[in-house]
VOZAFI-330783 format. One record per residue (C-alpha): x, y, z; residue in one letter. Coordinates in steps of 0.1 Angstrom, whole numbers, plus 5000, padded with zeros to 4 digits. Each point is the difference from the previous one (the first is absolute). Example, Ala and Ser with C-alpha at 12.3 -4.5 7.8 and 13.67 -1.06 7.14 Angstrom:
# VOZAFI-330783
512349555078a/501450344993s/
This chain:
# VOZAFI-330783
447461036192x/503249984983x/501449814964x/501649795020x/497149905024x/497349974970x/502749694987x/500149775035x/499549664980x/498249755025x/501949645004x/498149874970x/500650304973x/499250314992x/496650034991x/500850144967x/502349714989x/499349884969x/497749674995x/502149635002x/498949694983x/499049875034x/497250245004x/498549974966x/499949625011x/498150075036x/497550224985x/499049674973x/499949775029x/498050245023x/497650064970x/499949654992x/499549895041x/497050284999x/498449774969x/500350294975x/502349874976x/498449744979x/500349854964x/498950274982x/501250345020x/502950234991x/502050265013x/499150344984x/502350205020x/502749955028x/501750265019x/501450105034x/497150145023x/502050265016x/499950115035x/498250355003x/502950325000x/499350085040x/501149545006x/503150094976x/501550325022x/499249925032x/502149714993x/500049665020x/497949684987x/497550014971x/497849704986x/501449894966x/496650004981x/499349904956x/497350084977x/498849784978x/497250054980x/498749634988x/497849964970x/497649624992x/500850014963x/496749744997x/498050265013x/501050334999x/500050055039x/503050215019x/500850095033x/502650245018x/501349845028x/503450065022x/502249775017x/502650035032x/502549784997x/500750005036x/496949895010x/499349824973x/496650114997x/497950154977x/499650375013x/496950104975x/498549864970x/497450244977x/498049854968x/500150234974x/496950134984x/500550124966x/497950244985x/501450175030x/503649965007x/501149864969x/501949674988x/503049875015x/503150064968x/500249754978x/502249715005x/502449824980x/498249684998x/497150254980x/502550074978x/501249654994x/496349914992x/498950254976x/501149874965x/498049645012x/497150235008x/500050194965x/500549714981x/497449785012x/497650314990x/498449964964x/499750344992x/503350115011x/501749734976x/497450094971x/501550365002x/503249824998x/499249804972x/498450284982x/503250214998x/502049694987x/501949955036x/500549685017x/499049995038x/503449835015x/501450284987x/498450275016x/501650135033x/497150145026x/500250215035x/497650075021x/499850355001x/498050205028x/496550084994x/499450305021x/496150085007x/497850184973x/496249984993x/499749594995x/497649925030x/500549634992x/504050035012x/498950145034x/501649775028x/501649774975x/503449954992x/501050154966x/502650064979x/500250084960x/502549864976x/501650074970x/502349814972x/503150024994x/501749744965x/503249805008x/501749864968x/502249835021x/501749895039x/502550274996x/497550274984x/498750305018x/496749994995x/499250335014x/500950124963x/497049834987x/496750105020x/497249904988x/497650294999x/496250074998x/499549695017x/500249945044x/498049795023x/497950075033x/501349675018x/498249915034x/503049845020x/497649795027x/498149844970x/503149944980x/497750144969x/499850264979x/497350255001x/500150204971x/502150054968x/500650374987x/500849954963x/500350294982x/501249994964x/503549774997x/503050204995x/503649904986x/502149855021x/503250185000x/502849844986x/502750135012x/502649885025x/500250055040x/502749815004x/502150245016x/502449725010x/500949834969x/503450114981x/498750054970x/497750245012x/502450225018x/502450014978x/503950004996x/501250075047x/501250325007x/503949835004x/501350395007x/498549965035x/502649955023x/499849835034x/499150255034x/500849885032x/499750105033x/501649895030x/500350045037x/503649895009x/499050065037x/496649884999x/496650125002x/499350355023x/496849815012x/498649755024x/496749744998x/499149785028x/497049844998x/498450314981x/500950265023x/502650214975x/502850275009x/501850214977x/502050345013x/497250195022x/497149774979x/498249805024x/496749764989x/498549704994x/499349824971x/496449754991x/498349834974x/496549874992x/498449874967x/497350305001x/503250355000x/502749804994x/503550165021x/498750215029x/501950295020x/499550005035x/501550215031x/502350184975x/502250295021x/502850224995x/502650055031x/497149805022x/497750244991x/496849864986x/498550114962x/497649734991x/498849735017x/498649804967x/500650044968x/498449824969x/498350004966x/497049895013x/497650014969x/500450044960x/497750024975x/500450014960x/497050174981x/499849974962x/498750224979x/498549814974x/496250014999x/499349784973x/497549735012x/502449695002x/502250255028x/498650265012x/499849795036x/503850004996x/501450095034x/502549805022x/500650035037x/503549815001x/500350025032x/496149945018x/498849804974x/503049774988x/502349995036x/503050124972x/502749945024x/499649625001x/501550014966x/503250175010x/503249874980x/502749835018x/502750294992x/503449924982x/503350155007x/501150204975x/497149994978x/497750145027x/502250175026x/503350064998x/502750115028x/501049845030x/496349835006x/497649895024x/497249834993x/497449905028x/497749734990x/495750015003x/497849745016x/496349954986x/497549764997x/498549844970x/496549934996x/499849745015x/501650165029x/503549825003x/502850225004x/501950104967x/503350235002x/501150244974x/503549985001x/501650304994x/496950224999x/501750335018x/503450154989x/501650285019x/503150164993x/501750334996x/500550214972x/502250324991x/497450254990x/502750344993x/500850245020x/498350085032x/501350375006x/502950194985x/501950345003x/502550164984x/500550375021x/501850304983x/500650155035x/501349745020x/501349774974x/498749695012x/498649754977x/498149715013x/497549744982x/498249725018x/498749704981x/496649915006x/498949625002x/496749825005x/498649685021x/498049804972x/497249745009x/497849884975x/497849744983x/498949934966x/497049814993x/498049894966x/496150014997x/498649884965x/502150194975x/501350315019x/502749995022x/500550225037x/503350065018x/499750185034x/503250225010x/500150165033x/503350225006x/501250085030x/502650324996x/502650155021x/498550325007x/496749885013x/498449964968x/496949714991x/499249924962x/498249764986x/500149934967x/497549774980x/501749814966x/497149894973x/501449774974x/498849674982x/497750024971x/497150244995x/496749874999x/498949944961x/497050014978x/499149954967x/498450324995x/502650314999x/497950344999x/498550275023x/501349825029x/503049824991x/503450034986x/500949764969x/503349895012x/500649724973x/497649984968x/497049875011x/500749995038x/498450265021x/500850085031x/497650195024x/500250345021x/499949925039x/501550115030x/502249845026x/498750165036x/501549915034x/499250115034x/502050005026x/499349965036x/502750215022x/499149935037x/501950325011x/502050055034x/501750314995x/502350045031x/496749795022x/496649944992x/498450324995x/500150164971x/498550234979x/499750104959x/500850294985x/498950154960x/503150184990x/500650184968x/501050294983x/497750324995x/500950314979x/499450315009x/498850294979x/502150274985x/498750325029x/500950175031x/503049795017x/500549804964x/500650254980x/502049824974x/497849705003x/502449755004x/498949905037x/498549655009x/498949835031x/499849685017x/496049925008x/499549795028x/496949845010x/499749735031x/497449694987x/497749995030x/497749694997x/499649744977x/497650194978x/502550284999x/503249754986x/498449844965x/502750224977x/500949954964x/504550144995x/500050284978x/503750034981x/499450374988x/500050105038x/502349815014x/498049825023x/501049785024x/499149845036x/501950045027x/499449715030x/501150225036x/499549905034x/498650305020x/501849945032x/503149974992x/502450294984x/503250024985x/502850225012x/498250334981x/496549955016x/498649864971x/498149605002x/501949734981x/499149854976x/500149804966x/498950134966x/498049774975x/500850074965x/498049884975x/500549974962x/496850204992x/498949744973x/496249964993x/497649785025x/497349834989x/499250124965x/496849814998x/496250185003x/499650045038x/496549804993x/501549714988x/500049695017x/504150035002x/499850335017x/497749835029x/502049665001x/503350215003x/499050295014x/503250055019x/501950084966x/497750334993x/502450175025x/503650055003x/499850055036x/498049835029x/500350055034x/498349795031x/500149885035x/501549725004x/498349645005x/501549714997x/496949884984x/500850244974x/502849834976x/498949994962x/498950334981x/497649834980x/498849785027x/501049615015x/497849814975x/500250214964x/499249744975x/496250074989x/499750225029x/497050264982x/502750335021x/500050245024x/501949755019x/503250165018x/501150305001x/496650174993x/497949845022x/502850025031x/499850444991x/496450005006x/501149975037x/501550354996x/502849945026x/502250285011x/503849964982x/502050295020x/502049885024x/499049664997x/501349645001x/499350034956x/500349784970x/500950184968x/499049884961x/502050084972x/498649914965x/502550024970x/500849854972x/500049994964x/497550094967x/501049774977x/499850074957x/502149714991x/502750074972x/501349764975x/503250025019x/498149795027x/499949684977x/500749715001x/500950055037x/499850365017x/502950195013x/499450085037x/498150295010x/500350215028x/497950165032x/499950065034x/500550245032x/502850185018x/499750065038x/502350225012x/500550165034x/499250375006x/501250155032x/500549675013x/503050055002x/501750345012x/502750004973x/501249734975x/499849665016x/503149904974x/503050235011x/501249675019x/500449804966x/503749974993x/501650104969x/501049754977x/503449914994x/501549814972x/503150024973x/497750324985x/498450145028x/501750055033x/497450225018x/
């Protein structure tokens, strides 16, 4: 089947096309009809159920179908259910049990409700008291709780809670945590199970306010203005999601769960990957004092980050010739809420793209290379996430993660923590991602190669020892493609299709590069290790499902692990030559600096794909010089 066949959009949309304010209305009233949305029950989670990869390509019809996970905040109970909005029906519908699955993510009307909850508990003010600080002026989160050895949390909804001073309305309060104390808070009962209260510490004086002028000082006035214009307009299209730009071909989506999603993406109508996302994250501290060791975020899974997504700003958060492409949600209680703004795309000059100057010939040509940008930026608690995806002109994919915001703080600088300002501590963690690249590398089946370098020893056919080798080794099965990157050899994965061959006899294919940073860097028999298993590897490999969409499972808030990616390898399902899902963790090992306060400079990571022997020469002799007053070609 062709590019071009895969794409025939049926009278009422593509399939793919992102969700409308309409729909996220239908799906309340078909809950509502069905008698499952009452007083007291939520929306956990909303998304588009999307039709299986086999519905997409063969083109024609498909059902437009939502999840929505819907939590009874009186008592506790969830289900799973999924919707059609063209039958208006109600296509399934799954209580949750617990222990078992896990808790739906928290919600924001759980985090409107917290400070009530802490305040009405005695021993929680007492604590207060006791270290001379008033209650209204104590900021609280609820912060997941994860799953360790407290049988009495098993199958209730849990989070823990810490402290944080605000002098004022304008004040940061992140730079005054209040440390040795946090709560167990039961969010069902609206009460407070326990109080941890370790011995008070200072709370730190100094200022977060990263915003105020005094503060930051005197401007940098010597700055002057950059500006970047198209005189002729942007090089790309968007109409309703589907994007083109030179021989770039995709889709674009959204949901409250990934945030911007990648779909159909092809070069010269020839297919790479079918889906792209960052489809879990997780941040581990490494602080195991008794008030946080049980520090350890899934922003994604447990929080749905993406719902938070800032509207962007021209010139502040893109700038260029700029489109933006807004994102349709739903609230908790299930109405439709739009996030204007929430995608920008446009294109970047990124350098040159190839360049020669020959001494034989005398010719002299550079090419300037340029970038398709689309991206998101979203804030969770105190960190902030930006999501790049470039597009390049010589068949290049990158994605590139930004971390900014403020570090997490404590009280309590030491083993585990940096003091960024006197008194203010701010603990060791790491920022882990995992992306899920559906592949379709010139079709469906593909295959995964271990490539790296391999020296040879000084001997009989090296005898000056300066020989080294590529080693090449296919991943068979599932079992076979749990890998770890390893900078010192070069190592890398290269995604080929086994029936199809370039030009020289070799398969296409794409290269993954990955940073080579640390995974997970806590004890493999910790309860992190087995509630995010998937970020113990660099590298995963599996069949595809289309039941299989979240690394660390659907339902990862006080799930007790093994959920996702480990349990779907037990199957031990071939992977060569397959219709294959590949899982990239990367990311960042954080030991903060005091150049991160009051607000941290971003920080980068991320992946390269790039194409090797996909193409039989350089897919960018075609881009035309540039010519202006300096350069004429």
């Amino acid at each position: 089947m062709t590019l071009a066949e895969s794409r025939t959009e049926s009278t009422t949309g593509h399939p793919l096309t992102m969700t409308t304010a309409e729909e996220v209305a239908t799906v309340r009233d078909v809950l509502a009809d069905a008698g499952l949305l009452t007083e007291h029950v939520r929306y956990a989670f909303f998304a588009p159920e999307e039709p299986t990869k086999s519905e997409v390509l063969a083109g024609g019809d498909c059902d437009r179908r939502f999840r929505a996970v819907l939590l009874d905040i009186s008592t506790g109970r969830s289900w799973d259910t999924v919707v059609s909005t063209r039958s208006r029906s109600v296509v399934s519908n799954r209580e949750l049990d617990p222990p078992v699955d896990g808790q739906p993510p928290i919600i924001d009307t759980e985090f409107e409700m917290i400070e009530d909850i802490l305040n009405a508990d005695a021993g929680w003010v007492a604590a207060l008291q006791e270290r001379g600080i008033a209650p209204a002026s104590v900021r609280a989160v609820p912060l997941s709780a994860g799953v360790y050895d407290y049988p009495d949390e098993v199958g209730r909804r849990i989070v823990r809670a810490f402290g944080f001073q605000q002098d004022h309305e304008r004040d940061h309060p992140w730079a005054h945590p209040i440390d040795g104390l946090v709560a167990y808070v039961d969010l069902t009962r609206r009460s407070v199970d326990r109080i941890v209260d370790e011995a008070p510490h200072p709370v730190p004086a100094t200022s977060g306010n990263f915003d105020d002028p005094e503060v930051q000082g005197p401007p940098l006035d010597s700055l002057k203005p950059i500006e970047i214009t198209q005189p002729q307009g942007r090089s790309f299209t968007v109409e309703d999601g589907h994007v083109r730009w030179g021989k770039w071909d995709l889709r674009i989506g959204f949901n409250e769960r990934e945030g911007l999603t990648l779909h159909q993406i092809a070069f010269d109508d020839r297919p790479i990957c079918y889906r792209a996302s960052v489809a879990e994250m997780v941040v581990p501290y490494a602080d195991p004092a008794p008030v946080r060791f049980w520090q350890n975020y899934f922003d994604c899974g447990e929080y749905m980050f993406a719902r938070y997504s800032d509207s962007l700003q021209l010139g502040c958060d893109c700038l260029g010739d700029i489109h933006y492409t807004d994102a349709v949600i739903a609230d908790d209680l299930g109405n439709p809420r739009t996030i204007q703004n929430a995608i920008c795309m446009h294109e970047e000059d990124y350098g040159v793209l190839w360049k020669h100057s020959d001494m034989f010939t005398g010719s002299r040509e550079t090419r300037r290379q340029r970038r398709l940008v689309i991206s998101f930026f979203t804030p969770i608690g105190n960190y902030d996430y930006g999501f790049y995806w470039y597009l390049y002109l010589d068949g290049t994919i990158e994605l590139e993660c930004k971390a900014t915001g403020i570090v997490f703080t404590s009280g309590t600088p030491g083993e585990y923590a940096t003091e960024i300002a006197p008194g203010l501590g701010a603990p060791f963690h790491q920022h882990l991602f995992s992306a899920r690249l559906d592949m379709t590398v010139d079709g469906v089946a593909n295959a995964v190669e271990e490539v790296e370098a391999q020296r040879v020893p000084m001997g009989e056919g090296n005898p000056y020892g300066n020989a080294f080798r590529r080693s090449v080794t296919r991943l068979r099965r599932e079992s076979d493609a749990q890998r770890q990157a390893n900078a010192a050899s070069a190592r890398v994965w290269h995604i080929v299709n086994p029936d199809k061959r370039n030009a020289l006899g070799q398969e296409v294919g794409y290269v993954l590069h990955p940073t080579g940073q640390p995974t997970l860097l806590a004890d493999d028999a910790s309860s992190i290790a087995a509630r995010a298993a998937f970020s113990t590897k660099a590298l995963w490999v599996t069949q595809y499902d289309p039941a299989e969409r979240y690394s660390a499972g659907d339902f990862v808030n006080q799930n007790p692990g093994g959920a996702g990616l480990p349990a779907w390898v037990q199957a031990d399902r071939p992977v060569d030559g397959e219709d294959i899902v590949v899982w990239h963790t990367f990311g960042l090992t954080h030991f903060p600096r005091p150049e991160d306060w009051p607000v941290m400079p971003v920080d980068y990571t991320g992946f390269v794909l790039k194409p090797a022997g996909f193409f039989d020469r350089n897919p960018a002799l075609d881009v035309p010089p540039t010519v202006t007053d300096h350069c004429s070609g």
